[in-house]
C-alpha positions in Angstrom: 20.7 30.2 159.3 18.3 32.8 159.0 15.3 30.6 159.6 16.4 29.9 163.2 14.6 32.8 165.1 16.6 34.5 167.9 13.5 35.6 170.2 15.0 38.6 172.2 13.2 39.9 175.2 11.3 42.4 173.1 9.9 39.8 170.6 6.6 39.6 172.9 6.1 42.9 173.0 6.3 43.2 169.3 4.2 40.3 168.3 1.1 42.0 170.6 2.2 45.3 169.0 0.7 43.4 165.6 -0.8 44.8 162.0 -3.9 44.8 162.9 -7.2 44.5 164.9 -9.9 46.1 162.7 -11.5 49.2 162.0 -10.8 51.8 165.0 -10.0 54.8 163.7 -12.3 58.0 164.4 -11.8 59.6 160.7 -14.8 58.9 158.1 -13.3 55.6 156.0 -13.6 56.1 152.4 -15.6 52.7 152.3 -18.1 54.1 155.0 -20.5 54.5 152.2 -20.3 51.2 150.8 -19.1 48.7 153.3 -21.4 46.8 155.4 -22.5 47.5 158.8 -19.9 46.0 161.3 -20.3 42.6 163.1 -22.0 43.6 165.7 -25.2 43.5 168.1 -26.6 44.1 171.3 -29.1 40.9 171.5 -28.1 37.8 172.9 -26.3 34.8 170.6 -26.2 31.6 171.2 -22.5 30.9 169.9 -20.6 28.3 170.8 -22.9 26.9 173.8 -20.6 24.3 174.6 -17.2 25.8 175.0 -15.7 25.1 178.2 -13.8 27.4 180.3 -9.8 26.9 179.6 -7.4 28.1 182.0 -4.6 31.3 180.6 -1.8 29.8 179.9 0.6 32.3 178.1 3.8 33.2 178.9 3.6 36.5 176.9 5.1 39.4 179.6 6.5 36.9 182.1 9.6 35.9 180.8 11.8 36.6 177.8 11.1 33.6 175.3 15.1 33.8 174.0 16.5 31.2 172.1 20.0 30.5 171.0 21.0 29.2 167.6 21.9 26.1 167.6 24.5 24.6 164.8 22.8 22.5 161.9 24.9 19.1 162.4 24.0 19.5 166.2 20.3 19.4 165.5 20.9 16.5 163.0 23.3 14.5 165.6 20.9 14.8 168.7 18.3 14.1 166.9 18.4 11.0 164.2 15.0 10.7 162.3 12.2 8.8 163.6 11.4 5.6 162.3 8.6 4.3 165.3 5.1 3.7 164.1 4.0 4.3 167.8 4.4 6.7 170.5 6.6 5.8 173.4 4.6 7.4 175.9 1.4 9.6 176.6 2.1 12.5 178.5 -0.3 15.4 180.1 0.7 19.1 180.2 0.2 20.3 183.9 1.8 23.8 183.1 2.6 25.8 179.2 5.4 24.2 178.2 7.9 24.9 175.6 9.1 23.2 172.9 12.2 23.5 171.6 14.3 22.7 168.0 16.8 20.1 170.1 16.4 18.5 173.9 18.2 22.0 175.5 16.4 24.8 176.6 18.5 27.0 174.6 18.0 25.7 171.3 15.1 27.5 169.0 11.5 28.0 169.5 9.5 25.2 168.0 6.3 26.4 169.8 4.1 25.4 172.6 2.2 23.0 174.3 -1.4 23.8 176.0 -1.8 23.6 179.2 -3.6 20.4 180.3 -3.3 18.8 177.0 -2.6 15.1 176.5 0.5 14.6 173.5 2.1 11.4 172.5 6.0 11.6 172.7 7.4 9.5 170.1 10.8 8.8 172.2 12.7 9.7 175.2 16.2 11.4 174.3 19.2 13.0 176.2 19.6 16.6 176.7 20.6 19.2 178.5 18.8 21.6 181.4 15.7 19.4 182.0 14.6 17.3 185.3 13.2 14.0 185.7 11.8 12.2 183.0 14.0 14.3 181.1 13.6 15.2 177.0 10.6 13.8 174.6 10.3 14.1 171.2 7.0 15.3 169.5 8.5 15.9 165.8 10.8 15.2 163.6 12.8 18.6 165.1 10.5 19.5 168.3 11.8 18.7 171.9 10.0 19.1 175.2 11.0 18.5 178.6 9.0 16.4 180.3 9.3 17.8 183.6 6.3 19.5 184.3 4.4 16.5 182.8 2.0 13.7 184.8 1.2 10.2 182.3 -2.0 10.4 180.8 -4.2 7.4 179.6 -6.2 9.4 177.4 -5.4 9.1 173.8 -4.4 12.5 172.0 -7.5 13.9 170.1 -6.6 16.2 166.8 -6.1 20.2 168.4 -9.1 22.0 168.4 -8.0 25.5 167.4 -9.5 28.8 168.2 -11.2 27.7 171.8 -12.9 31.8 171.9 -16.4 31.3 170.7 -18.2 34.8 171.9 -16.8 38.4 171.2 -17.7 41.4 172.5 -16.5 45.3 173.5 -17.6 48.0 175.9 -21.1 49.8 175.1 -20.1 53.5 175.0 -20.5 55.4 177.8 -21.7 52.8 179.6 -20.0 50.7 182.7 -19.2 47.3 181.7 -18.5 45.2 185.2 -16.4 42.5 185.2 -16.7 39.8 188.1 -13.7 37.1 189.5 -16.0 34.3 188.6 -19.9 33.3 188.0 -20.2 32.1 191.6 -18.5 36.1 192.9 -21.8 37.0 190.7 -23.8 34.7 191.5 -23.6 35.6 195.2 -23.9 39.2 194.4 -20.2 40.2 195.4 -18.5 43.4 194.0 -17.0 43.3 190.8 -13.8 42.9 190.5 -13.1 45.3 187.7 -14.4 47.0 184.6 -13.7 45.9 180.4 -11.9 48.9 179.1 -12.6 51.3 176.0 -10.9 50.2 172.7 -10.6 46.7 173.6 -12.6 43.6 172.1 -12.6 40.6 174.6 -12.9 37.1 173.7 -15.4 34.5 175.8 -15.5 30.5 176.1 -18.2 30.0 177.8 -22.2 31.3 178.3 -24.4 31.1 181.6 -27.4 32.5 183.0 -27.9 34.0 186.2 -31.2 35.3 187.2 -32.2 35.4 183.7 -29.2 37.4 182.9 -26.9 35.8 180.2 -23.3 36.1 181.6 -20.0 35.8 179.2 -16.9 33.8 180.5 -13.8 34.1 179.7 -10.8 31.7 180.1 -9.7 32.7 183.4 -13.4 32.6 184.0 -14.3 35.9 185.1 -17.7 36.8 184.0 -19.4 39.9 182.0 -23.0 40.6 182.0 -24.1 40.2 178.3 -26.3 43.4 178.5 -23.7 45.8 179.3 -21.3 44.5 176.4 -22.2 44.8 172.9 -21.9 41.5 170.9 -19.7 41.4 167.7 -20.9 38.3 165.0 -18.4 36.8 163.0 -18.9 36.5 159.6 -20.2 33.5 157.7 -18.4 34.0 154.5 -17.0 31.6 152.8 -14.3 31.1 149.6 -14.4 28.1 147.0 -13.1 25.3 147.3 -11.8 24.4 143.8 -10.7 21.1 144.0 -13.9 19.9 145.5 -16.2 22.0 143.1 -14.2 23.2 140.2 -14.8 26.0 138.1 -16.6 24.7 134.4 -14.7 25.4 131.4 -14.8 29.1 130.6 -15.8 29.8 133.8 -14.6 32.9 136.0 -15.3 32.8 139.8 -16.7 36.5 141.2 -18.4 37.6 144.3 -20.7 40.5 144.9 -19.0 43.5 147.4 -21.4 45.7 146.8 -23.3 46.7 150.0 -26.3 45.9 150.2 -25.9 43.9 146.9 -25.4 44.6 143.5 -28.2 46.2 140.9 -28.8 43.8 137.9 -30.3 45.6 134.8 -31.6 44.3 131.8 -30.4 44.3 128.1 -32.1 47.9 127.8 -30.9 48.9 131.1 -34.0 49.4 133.3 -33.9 47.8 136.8 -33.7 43.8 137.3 -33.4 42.7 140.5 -30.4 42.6 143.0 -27.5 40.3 143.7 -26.8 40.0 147.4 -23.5 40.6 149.2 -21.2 38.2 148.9 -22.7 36.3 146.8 -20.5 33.8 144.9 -20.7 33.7 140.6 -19.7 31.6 137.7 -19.4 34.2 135.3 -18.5 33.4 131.2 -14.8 34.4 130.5 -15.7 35.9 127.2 -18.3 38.4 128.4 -15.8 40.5 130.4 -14.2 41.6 127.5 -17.2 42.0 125.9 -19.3 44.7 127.8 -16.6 46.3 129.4 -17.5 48.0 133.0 -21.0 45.6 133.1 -20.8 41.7 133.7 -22.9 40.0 131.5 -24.4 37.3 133.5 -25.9 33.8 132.0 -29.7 34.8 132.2 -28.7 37.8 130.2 -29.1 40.5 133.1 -25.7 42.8 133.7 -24.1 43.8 136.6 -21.3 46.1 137.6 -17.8 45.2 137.1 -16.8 47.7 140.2 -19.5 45.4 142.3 -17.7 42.2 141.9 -14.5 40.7 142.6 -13.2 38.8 140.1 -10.7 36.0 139.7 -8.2 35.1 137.8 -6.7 31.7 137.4 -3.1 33.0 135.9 -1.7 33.4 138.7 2.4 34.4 138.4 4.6 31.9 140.1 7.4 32.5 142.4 10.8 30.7 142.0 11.6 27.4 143.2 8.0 26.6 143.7 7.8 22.5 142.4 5.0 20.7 141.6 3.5 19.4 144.5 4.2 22.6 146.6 1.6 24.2 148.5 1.8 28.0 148.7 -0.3 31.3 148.7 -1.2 34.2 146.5 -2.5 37.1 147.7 -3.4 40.0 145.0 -4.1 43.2 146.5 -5.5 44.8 143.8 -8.4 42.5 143.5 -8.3 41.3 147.6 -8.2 38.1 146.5 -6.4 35.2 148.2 -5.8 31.8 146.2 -4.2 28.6 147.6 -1.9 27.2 145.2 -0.1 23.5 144.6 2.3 23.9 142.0 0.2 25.7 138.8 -2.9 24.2 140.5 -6.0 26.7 142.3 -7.1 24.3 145.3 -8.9 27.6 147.6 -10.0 31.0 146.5 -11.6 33.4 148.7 -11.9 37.1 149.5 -9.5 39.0 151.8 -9.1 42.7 153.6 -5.9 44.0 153.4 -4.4 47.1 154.8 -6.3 50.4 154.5 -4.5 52.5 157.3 -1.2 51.0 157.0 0.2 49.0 153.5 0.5 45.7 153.5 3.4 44.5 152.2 4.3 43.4 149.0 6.9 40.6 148.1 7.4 36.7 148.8 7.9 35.4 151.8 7.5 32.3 154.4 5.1 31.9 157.3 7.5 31.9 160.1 5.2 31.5 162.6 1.3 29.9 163.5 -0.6 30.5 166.2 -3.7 29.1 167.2 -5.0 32.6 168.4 -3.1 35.4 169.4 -4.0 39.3 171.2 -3.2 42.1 168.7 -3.3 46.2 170.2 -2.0 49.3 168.7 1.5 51.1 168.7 0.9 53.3 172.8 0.2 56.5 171.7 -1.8 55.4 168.3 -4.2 58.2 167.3 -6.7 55.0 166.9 -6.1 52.5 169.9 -7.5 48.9 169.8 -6.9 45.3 171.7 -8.3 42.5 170.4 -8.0 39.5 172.1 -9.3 35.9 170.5 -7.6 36.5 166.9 -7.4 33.4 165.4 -5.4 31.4 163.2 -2.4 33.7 162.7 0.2 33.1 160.2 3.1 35.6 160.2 5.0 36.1 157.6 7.0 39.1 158.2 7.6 40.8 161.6 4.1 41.6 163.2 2.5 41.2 159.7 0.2 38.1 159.1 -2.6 36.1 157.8 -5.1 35.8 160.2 -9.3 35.6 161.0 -10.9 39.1 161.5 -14.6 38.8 163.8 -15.1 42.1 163.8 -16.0 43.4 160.4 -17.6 41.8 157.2 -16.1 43.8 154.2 -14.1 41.2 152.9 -13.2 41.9 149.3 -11.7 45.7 150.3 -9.2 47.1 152.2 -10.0 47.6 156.6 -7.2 46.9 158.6 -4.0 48.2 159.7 -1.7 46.3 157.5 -2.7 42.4 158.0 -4.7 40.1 155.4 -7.6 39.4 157.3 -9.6 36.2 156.2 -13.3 35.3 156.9 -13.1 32.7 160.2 -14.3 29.7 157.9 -11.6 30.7 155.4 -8.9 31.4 158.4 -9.3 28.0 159.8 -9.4 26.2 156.5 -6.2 28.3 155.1 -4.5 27.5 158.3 -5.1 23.6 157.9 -3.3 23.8 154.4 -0.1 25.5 155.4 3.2 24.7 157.8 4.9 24.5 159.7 2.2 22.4 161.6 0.5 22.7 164.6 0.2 19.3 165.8 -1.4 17.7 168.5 -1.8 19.8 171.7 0.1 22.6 170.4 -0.8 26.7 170.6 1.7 27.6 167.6 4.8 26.7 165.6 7.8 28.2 164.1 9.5 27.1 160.7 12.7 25.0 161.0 15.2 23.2 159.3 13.2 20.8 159.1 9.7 22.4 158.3 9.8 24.9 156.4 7.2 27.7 156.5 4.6 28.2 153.3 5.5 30.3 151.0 3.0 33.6 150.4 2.9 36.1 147.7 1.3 39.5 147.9 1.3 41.4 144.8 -0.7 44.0 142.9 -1.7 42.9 139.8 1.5 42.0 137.6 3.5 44.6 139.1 6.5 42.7 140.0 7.8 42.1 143.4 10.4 41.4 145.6 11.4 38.1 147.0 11.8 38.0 150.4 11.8 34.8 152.3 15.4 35.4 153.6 13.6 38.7 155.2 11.5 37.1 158.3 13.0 38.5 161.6 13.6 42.2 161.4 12.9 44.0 164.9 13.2 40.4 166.7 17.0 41.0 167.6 19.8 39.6 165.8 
């Protein structure tokens, strides 16, 4: 049963102790000369004006999140399969709750439930360990109790994912003052604190005070804009390919050339510029034509080494079918594809690791998270905390899938061993994959049941290792 997780006290620890947060590190990068400036600026943004301030609800560092394996036929026996059409109740979240792989607090992580969330519970069940109104079920293999719960007349809206809509870190040798709440600043009270040095916060909310614009987070604590300096998320964006598919003899490519990417004529004098990240339909044939230089359709050429290109024969893991969703992920060309079956449905740029490999092989996503905190190994030469990462997939130990704010070299290596995705790209990866986050939920593990989405990371044809039995090493036994 190697896809029931055992979460040992340390599993917290390790999760936060993740692949990646960006680029920290002091040394020159070898991209420093053509990767784009990062995400960041010290002007005011207007974001996401209308996020509201949500209250913390993670249990990460207050109690060990351990869960027993629980026999197969047990699972199957308390829990026959659900045949209702319509929930048997609506319930409201008044505290994080667990849920759980059978009604018994001992059985395996499922994932969570927000905090003040309504979720419909599809029936009430027996079980073990839990107060009055005892055990709902949410899933086909997901258990909550219902103790901590009030009824709720408001009918479950889909989860909005990634609430953090403004991020910022400390300005250099400058104090960045943080306050208990917008009405402590407001009324000109001490601040409580100070943001720390290596460490990217994540904000819901915006507000101005005496003409100041003030940053909220979820606990509500406020930051004056000017002494933080604003990081902007990139707007990149992959393809879609079942919604606008390639033509025939088409190859998709993008520009990662920064600034952009010189164009030169048939007698190789100076013809404009492609700009970064731009998105191609290049002709098949010409790349084997012209060697390094990309013919394009008007006749000008363009770097090979500017471009990313991709390639629709993509190798196939075993005991993929038809109608299987799964990932590829080719280092060599940082370029992630969606697959069903032999079919391309997403395609888009990725960074992977540049201070730390990622690795290579298949595996499963064992985990989703709606947004997760990543930091450094203590002691790491280049420290970093970065709060508000979103849409993390994990798919071995700390190592995972996830939306990067922070920098906008997608299509080479940056981070410290994760595949960071664009945020557009993040959330619409995230949508495609399992095992689900439903309704009201903050993240989900893989079961019996649900089985996480395969992913491949390879380099080029060099073969590699299959590895989806290999999901929980460092997370106890």
């Amino acid at each position: 049963m190697h896809y029931l997780l055992r979460r040992a006290p340390l599993a917290w620890a390790f999760m936060a102790l993740a692949c990646d947060a960006g680029d920290r590190g002091t040394a020159p990068s070898p991209l420093d000369a053509v990767a784009p400036p990062r995400a960041e600026s010290s002007v005011g943004w207007a974001g996401c004006g209308g996020c509201e301030t949500i209250p913390e609800i993670s249990d990460r560092g207050r109690r060990p999140l351990r869960v027993a394996a629980v026999p197969r036929e047990v699972l199957r026996r308390e829990a026959p399969p659900l045949t209702i059409e319509e929930p048997a109740d609506v319930r409201e979240a008044v505290r994080g709750l667990m849920i759980y792989a059978a009604p018994s607090p001992s059985a395996p992580l499922r994932g969570r439930v927000r905090r003040g969330k309504g979720f419909p519970v599809w029936a009430f069940v027996e079980g073990k360990g839990c107060g009055a109104p005892g055990w709902g079920r949410l899933a086909e293999d997901a258990f909550v109790c219902l103790q901590h719960t009030r009824p709720s007349e408001l009918v479950p809206s889909p989860q909005s994912v990634g609430p953090a809509g403004y991020y910022a870190k400390p300005v250099p040798d400058r104090v960045a003052r943080r306050w208990s709440s917008l009405e402590a600043l407001r009324r000109g009270w001490d601040a409580a604190d100070e943001l720390q040095p290596h460490h990217d916060y994540a904000f819901v909310g915006r507000a101005l005070v005496r003409g100041k614009a003030v940053l909220l987070d979820r606990r509500g604590r406020a930051v004056l804009e000017e002494d933080v300096r604003r990081m902007m998320p990139s707007t990149f964006q992959g393809r879609d390919l079942e919604r606008a598919p390639l033509p025939e003899g088409k190859r998709l490519a993008w520009v990662v050339a920064w600034p952009g990417a010189e164009l030169r004529d048939a007698r190789g004098g100076e013809a404009g510029r492609l700009r970064y990240h731009e998105t191609l339909e290049i002709d098949a044939a010409s790349l084997s034509e012209v060697g390094a230089r990309v013919v394009l359709a008007d006749g000008r050429s363009v770097a090979g080494s500017d471009l990313r290109i991709w390639d629709a024969a993509i190798p196939q893991p075993s005991e993929i079918d038809h109608e299987s969703t799964w990932i590829d992920v080719d280092l060599a060309t940082q370029i992630l594809t969606v697959m069903r079956g032999d079919r391309p449905l997403y395609a888009t740029l990725i960074s992977s690791g540049l201070r730390r490999a990622t690795p290579r092989g298949v595996f499963r996503i064992w985990q989703k998270l709606e947004e997760d905190t990543m930091s450094s190994d203590p002691g790491a030469a280049d420290p970093y905390e970065v709060e508000g990462v979103a849409f993390v997939q994990y798919f071995f130990s700390g190592f995972a899938l996830h939306g990067a704010y922070w920098h906008n070299s997608f299509g080479r290596p940056v981070s410290h061993g994760c595949v960071n995705l664009a945020p557009a790209d993040a959330r619409h990866v995230f949508s495609m994959t399992t095992p689900n986050v439903r309704e009201a939920w903050t993240d989900a593990y893989e079961s019996e049941a649900e089985r996480g989405t395969v992913v491949q990371l390879r380099r080029g044809d060099a073969p590699v290792q299959d590895r989806r039995g290999d999901v929980r090493p460092l997370l106890g036994s």
